[in-house]
N, C-alpha and C positions, 0 to 999 in steps of 0.2 A: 642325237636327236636335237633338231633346234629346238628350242623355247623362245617363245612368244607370250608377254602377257602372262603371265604364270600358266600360261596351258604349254603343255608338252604335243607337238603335231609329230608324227611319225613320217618317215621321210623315203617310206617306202609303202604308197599308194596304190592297194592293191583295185585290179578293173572290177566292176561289177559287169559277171554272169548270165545276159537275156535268156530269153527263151531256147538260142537258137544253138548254147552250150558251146559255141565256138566264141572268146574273145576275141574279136575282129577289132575292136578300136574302143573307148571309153564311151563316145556319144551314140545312144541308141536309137534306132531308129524305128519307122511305124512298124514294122515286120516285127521288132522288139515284143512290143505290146501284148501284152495276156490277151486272153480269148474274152476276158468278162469287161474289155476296153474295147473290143472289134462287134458291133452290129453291123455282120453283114448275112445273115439271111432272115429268111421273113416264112410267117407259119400261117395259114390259113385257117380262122376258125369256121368248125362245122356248124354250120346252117343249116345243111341240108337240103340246097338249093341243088339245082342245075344247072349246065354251062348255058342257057338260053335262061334262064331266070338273070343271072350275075352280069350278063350283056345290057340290058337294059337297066342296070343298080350301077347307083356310086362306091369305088370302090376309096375303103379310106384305111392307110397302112396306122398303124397306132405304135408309139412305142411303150411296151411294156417290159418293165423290170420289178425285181424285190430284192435290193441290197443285202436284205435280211437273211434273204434265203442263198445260202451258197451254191445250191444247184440250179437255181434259176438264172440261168445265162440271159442277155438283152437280148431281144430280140424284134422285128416287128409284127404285128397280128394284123392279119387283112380282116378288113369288116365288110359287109356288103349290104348298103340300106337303097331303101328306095325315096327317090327324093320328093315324091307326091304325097308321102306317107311322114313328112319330116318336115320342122321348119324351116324358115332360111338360111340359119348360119348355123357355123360349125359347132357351137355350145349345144343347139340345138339336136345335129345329131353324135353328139357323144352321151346327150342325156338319152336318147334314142337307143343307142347301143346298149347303155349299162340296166337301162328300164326292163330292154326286148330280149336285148341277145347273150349279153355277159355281164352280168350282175360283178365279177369281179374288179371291173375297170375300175382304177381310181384317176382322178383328178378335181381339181378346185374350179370351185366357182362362187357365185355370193351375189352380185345385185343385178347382172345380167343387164347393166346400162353404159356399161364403158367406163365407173365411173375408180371401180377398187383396184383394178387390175389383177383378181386373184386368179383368173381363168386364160392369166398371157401362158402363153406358147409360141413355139413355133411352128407354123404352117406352112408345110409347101415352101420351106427353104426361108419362111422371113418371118419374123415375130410381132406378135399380132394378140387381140383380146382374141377370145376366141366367139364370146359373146357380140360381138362385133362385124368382123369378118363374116363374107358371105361364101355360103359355099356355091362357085361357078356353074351355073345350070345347063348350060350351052357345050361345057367341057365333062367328055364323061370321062376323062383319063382318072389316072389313081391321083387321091391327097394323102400326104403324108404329114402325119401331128407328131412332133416330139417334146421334151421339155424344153425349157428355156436353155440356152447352153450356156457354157460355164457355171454352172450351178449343180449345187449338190441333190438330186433325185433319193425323195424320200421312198417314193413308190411310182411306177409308172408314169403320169404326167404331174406327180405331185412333187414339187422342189421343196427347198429350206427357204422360205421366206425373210428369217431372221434378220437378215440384211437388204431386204430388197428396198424398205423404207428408209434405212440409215441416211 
């Protein structure tokens, strides 16, 4: 075995093992990735609406996680508000959601003028206060909210801040 540095390195490099139980090569790939890395389907919460109620509603995908909880997979929750019943931007109807429909949503917020940024997200692909941003009234397609990316998700849309003011 060479040595190095008083460390002893072993010279026989065994492969780490994906998902996929076949070693195909060292470098893994997204197919690699556990199920609790991959959001890819989306759960509808019950309302109790109808398909002719949810046509004339915004439809807004949310992502909800609990790190905590090891059988809570990621996933997204469809919400369905109405946007006559809600204020302009998107702070507005997430406080909506968790007031009306699901008390258990978490995420931050605080002075609701642009000014903390405890309520950034990402929206619909780009990141954004969420206090801020308007929700598009003209568009009734789906919004999609998730947390900020690269960042560590305490709960749902709530990240580790710790670092965000470094």
């Amino acid at each position: 075995m060479p040595v190095r540095n008083n460390l002893v390195f072993s010279s026989m490099i065994q492969p780490r093992i994906f998902s996929n139980a076949v070693p195909r090569d060292i470098n893994p790939t997204y197919a690699d990735l556990g199920d609790i890395a991959k959001v890819n389907y989306t759960e509808e919460f019950d309302q109790g609406l109808t398909d002719e109620q949810k046509a004339n509603m915004k439809r807004i995908d949310i992502y909800r996680s609990n790190p905590n909880d090891p059988d809570d997979k990621p996933k997204y929750m469809t919400y369905h508000i109405e946007l006559d019943k809600c204020g302009p931007m998107f702070l507005d109807a997430l406080i909506k959601i968790k007031d009306e429909i699901d008390p258990t949503l978490s995420f931050r917020r605080s002075c609701r003028e642009g000014i903390c940024g405890s309520c950034s997200m990402n929206i619909d692909g780009r990141h954004h206060l969420a206090c801020l941003c308007a929700i598009p009234k003209d568009n009734m397609e789906k919004s999609v909210i998730s947390p900020l990316m690269y960042m560590f998700v305490l709960k749902d849309l709530v990240v580790d801040m710790s670092h965000f003011y470094a």
